[in-house]
N, C-alpha and C positions, 0 to 999 in steps of 0.2 A: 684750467683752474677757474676761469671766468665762468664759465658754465656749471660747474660744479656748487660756483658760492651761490650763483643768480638761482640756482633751483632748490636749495638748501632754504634761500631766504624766502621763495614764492612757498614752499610747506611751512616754513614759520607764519606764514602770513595767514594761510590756508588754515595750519592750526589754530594760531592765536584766533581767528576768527571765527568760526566753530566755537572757539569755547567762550565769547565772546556772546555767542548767538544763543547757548545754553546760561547762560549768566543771566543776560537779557529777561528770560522766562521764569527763574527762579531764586534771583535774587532783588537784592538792592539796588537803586540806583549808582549807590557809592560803589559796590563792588563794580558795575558796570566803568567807572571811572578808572580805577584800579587797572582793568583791563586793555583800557587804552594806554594807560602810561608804559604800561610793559610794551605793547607794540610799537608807542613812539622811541622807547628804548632800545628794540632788537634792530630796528628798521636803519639807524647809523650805525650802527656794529655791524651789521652787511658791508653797508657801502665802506667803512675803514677797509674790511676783509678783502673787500672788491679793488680797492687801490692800492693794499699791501700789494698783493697777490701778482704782477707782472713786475715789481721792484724786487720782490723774491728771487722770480725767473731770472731775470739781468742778472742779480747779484751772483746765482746759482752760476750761470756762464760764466760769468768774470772770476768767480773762485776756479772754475775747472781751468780756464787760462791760464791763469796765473803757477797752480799745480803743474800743469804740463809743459808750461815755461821755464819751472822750479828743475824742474826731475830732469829737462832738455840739456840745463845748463848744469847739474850735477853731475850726468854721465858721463860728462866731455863734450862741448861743444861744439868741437871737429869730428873726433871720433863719431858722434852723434850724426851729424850734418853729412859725414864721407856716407854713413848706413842710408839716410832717408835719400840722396843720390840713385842707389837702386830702386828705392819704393818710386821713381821721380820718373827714371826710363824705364822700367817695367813696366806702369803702367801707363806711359806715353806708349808702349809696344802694343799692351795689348788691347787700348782703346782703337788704337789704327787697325787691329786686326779682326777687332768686333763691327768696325762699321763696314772694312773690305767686305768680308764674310755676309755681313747683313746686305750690302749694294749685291751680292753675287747671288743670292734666291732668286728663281726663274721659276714661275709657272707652269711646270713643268706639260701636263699634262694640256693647257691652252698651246704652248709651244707644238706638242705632236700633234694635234688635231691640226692645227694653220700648216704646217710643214704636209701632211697628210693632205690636205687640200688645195694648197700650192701645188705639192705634184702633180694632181687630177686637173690639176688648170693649167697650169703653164710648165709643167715638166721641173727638170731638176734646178735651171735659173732664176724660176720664182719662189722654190722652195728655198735656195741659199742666197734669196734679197730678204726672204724671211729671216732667216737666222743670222744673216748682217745686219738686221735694225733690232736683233734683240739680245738685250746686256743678258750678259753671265756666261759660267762655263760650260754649261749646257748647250747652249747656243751653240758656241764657238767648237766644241765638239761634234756638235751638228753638222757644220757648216765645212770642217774639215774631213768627215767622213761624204757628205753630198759631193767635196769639190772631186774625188778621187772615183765618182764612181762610172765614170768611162773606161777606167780602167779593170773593172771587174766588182762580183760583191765579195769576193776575199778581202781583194786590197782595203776595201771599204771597212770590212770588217778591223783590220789590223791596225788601221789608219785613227778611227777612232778606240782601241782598247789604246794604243801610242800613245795619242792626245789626250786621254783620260789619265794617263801618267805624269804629263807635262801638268794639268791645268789641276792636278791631286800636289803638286809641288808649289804651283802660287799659292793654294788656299795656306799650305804649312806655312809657308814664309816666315822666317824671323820667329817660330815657335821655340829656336834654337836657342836663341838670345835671352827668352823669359824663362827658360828654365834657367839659365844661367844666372840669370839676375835671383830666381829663388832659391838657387846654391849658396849663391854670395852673401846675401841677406842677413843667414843665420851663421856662417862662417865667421865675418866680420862680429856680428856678436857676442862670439864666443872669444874670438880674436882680444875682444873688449874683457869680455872676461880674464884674461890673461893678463894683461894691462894691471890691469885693477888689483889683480891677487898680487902681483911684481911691486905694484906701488906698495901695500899694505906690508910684505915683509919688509920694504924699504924701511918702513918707517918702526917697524919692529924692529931691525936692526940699530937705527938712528935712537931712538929713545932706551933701546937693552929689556924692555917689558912688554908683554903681551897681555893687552887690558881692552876692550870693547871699543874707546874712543878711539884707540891707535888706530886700530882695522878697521874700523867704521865706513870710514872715508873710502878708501879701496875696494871693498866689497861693495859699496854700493853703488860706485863705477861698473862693477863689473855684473851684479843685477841688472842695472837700467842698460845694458847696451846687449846683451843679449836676449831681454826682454823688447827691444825694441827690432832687434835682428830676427827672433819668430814670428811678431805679430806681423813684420814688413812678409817674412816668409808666406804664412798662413795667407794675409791678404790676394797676394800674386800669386797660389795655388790656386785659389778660388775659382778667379780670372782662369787662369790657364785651363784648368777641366772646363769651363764655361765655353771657352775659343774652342776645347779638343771636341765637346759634344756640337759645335755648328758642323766644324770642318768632315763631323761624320755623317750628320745628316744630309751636307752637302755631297759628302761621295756617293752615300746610298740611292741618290737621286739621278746621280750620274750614269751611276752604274744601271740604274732600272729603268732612263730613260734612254740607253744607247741600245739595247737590248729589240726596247720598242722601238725606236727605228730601224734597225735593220728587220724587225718584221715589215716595217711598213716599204723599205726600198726594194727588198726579195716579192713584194706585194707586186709595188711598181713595175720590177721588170720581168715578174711573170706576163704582166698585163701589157708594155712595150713588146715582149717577145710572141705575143698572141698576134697585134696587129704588123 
């Protein structure tokens, strides 16, 4: 808003000035006078603007607080409090699960070039010090299909589709839980909404008439807690496709860089079997 009024005020200035400069040329001295006073006049009507203008902002926060504050303690202040619970571990779940996922990206294709190279140098040993000093499940994929291949490239093969399964079950981890929490969410909401309707014939019964005050109160318990049980929902869906699109590009990766190694060990022990 700062920016807004500071550039508003430099075109008034711009303006007034220009006509200031045509004034100059074809008029009076007194008109010339005239046209100063209007600019000593616009020139604090800015700067009030300018220090309105972030007292606005505050005040604008502190009404939404207060609002949010209002509507919190309307719907039920437990009932309220048990719903945001979920929004609390949810997204405690799915923060842990976005940074697991983010530490778990491996360079995949630097990984098979050094492992590729490690072979040509120091055989299968130095290729699994390679993939023992490098984080992720690729690696470790690696590193378990390398450590079996004395035993055959079958075994090697099976060895890592095996561990591709195990290290496809870390990344899901506790994916179970945030859906759960985005079941609950909107459940409990509605759960509210029940609440609230129960209250409102209570009190339809209590008074014997049905009038807009009686219900009032009730129904709008039962608004605010089901509106707070979607948007808790909606939020932790977001999250959750967010976490499901890593965990897939992290398979896809998996899947295309075990592929690549077993070219590259069939590689190897054509080349063992020559010498």
């Amino acid at each position: 808003m700062k920016k807004v009024f500071a550039t508003l005020t430099v075109l008034a200035m711009l303006t007034f000035g220009s006509a200031a400069v045509m004034a100059q040329d074809a008029a009076a001295p007194a008109e010339e006078a005239a046209v100063e006073n209007v600019d000593e006049v616009a020139a604090p009507e800015a700067v009030v603007e300018e220090a309105e203008a972030p007292a606005e902002e505050a005040g604008g926060l502190v009404a939404l607080h207060k609002t949010l504050k209002t509507k919190f303690i309307e719907g039920g202040a437990g009932f309220m409090a048990l719903t945001l619970v979920t929004l609390v571990f949810g997204l405690a779940l799915c923060i842990e699960r976005i940074i697991y996922l983010s530490l778990s990206k491996t360079n995949t294709k630097e990984l098979l070039d050094n492992v590729e190279a490690a072979l040509k140098e120091g055989g299968i040993e130095k290729a699994l010090e390679v993939c023992r000093n490098t984080r992720g499940p690729v690696a470790s994929i690696f590193y378990q299909g390398l450590s079996r291949y004395n035993e055959g490239i079958d075994v090697v093969e099976k060895t890592v589709a095996s561990y591709g399964g195990v290290q496809l079950g870390l990344l899901e981890k506790n994916l179970s839980w945030i859906t759960l929490f985005i079941a609950i969410a909107p459940s409990l909401g509605f759960l509210g909404t029940i609440i609230g309707m129960i209250e409102a014939f209570d009190k339809i019964q209590q008074v014997g008439d049905i009038s807009a005050t009686v219900v009032a109160g009730g129904i709008k318990v039962a608004l605010l807690t089901t509106l707070l049980g979607l948007i808790i929902a909606v939020v932790l869906q977001l999250f959750y496709n967010y976490i499901l699109s890593l965990v897939e590009g992290l398979v896809n990766e998996m899947e295309d860089s075990s592929i690549s190694l077993l070219d590259i060990v069939v590689e190897y022990d054509a080349a063992q079997k020559k010498k």
